[in-house]
C-alpha angles and dihedrals in degrees: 000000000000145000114285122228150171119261100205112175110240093226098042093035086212133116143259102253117180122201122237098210111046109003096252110142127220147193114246150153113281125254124180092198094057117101094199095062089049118105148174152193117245092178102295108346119093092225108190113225095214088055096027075221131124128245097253126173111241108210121319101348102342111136124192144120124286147139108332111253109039088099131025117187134211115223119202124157088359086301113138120200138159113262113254099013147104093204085108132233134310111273127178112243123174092272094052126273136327137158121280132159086237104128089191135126090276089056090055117094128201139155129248097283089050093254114146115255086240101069091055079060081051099055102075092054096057095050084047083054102042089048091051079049092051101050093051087056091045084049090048097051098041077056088061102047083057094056094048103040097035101240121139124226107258093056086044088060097041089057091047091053095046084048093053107040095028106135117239098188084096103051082041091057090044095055095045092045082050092051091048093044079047088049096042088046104056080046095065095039090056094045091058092046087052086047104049090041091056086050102053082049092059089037092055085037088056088045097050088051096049085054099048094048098050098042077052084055093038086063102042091053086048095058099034094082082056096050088040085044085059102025109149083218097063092039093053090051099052089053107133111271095208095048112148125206116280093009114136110219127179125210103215117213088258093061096258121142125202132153123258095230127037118223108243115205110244117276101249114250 
């Protein structure tokens, strides 16, 4: 499969156009992003790359697109005409194209940089030819690197091959079980780090807490010989025994209870 290209006539400076509905060609403007003014040489058929058909001549000078391989054409000095025949070349007239013995500019055929049609039909040829040459220099040099690293030729071919065909889907599934286990792997670890951070939080909570109870306790123990030092109870209980009615006692810091008058004995008459 070649190269496709436009086929623009030298006198009408317009394109090959192929319809899509009944083979008829036509002259228009050229337009590079049309498929249906590509074409391109198989051997010697001009194949269109809208139509995927081949310009073919339809009875005496009839010229449209059909089946490849009912005309092949023969293409000298930008001169298309049908191979083994006198019928002429392909010009370009008002209706379209058709075949005429006319050997002037409208019968000339080039692409959109003014290149003849023929040397597209070239072209093949010379990159057949570059990649033979090619491969006699690769076969010379590979020549050389025997000689110098002391290989024969048949390893050397054996390690080509392996090189060339050698699969990569295992070296691919390697790499992508590697990258899950290395995946897999940073999960857990962050799943750990989460773990053990949520759990020094509720340990320094717990430890907050424990401080703050028994500080709590610390306090109440500190405060509880006051409150048994003035207890009602035990003053209640160490009230005088042998108190009389209207009798004034004192009961002293040291629990001692006297009474605030003495009774003084009455003076004799």
């Amino acid at each position: 499969d070649t190269e496709a290209f436009l086929m623009k006539n030298a006198r009408a400076k317009l394109c090959l156009q192929a319809s899509p509905l009944d083979g008829n060609l036509l002259l228009e403007n050229c337009n590079p992003d049309s498929a249906f003014q590509d074409w391109s040489w198989q051997g010697h058929s001009l194949m269109n790359r809208g139509t995927r058909s081949c310009l073919s001549v339809v009875g005496d000078d009839t010229v449209q697109t059909s089946l490849c391989g009912s005309t092949s054409w023969d293409c000298s000095d930008s001169l298309l005409s049908p191979l083994g025949s006198s019928q002429g070349y392909l010009v370009a007239n008002r209706k379209g194209v058709t075949l005429s013995n006319v050997r002037a500019l409208k019968a000339k055929w080039q692409d959109v940089a003014d290149r003849s049609v023929c040397e597209e039909k070239a072209e093949p040829d010379r990159y057949v030819l570059a990649a033979l040459t090619s491969t006699q220099m690769y076969q010379h040099a590979a020549g050389n690197a025997i000689l110098e690293l002391g290989v024969d030729q048949e390893e050397l071919e054996n390690l080509l091959w392996f090189f060339r065909r050698e699969d990569p889907s295992t070296w691919n599934y390697s790499i992508i079980a590697l990258s899950f286990v290395a995946l897999s792997l940073g999960l857990l670890l962050l799943a750990i780090n989460v773990t053990r951070n949520r759990k020094r939080k509720i340990h320094a909570y717990h430890e907050a807490a424990l401080r703050e109870q028994q500080g709590e306790q610390e306090a109440k123990q500190a405060l509880m010989p006051v409150q048994q030092e003035y207890s009602p109870a035990e003053l209640g209980k160490q009230e005088p025994q042998d108190q009389k009615a209207g009798e004034v006692v004192v009961q002293w810091k040291d629990g001692t209870v006297t009474s605030l008058y003495t009774e003084r004995p009455e003076d004799p008459m």
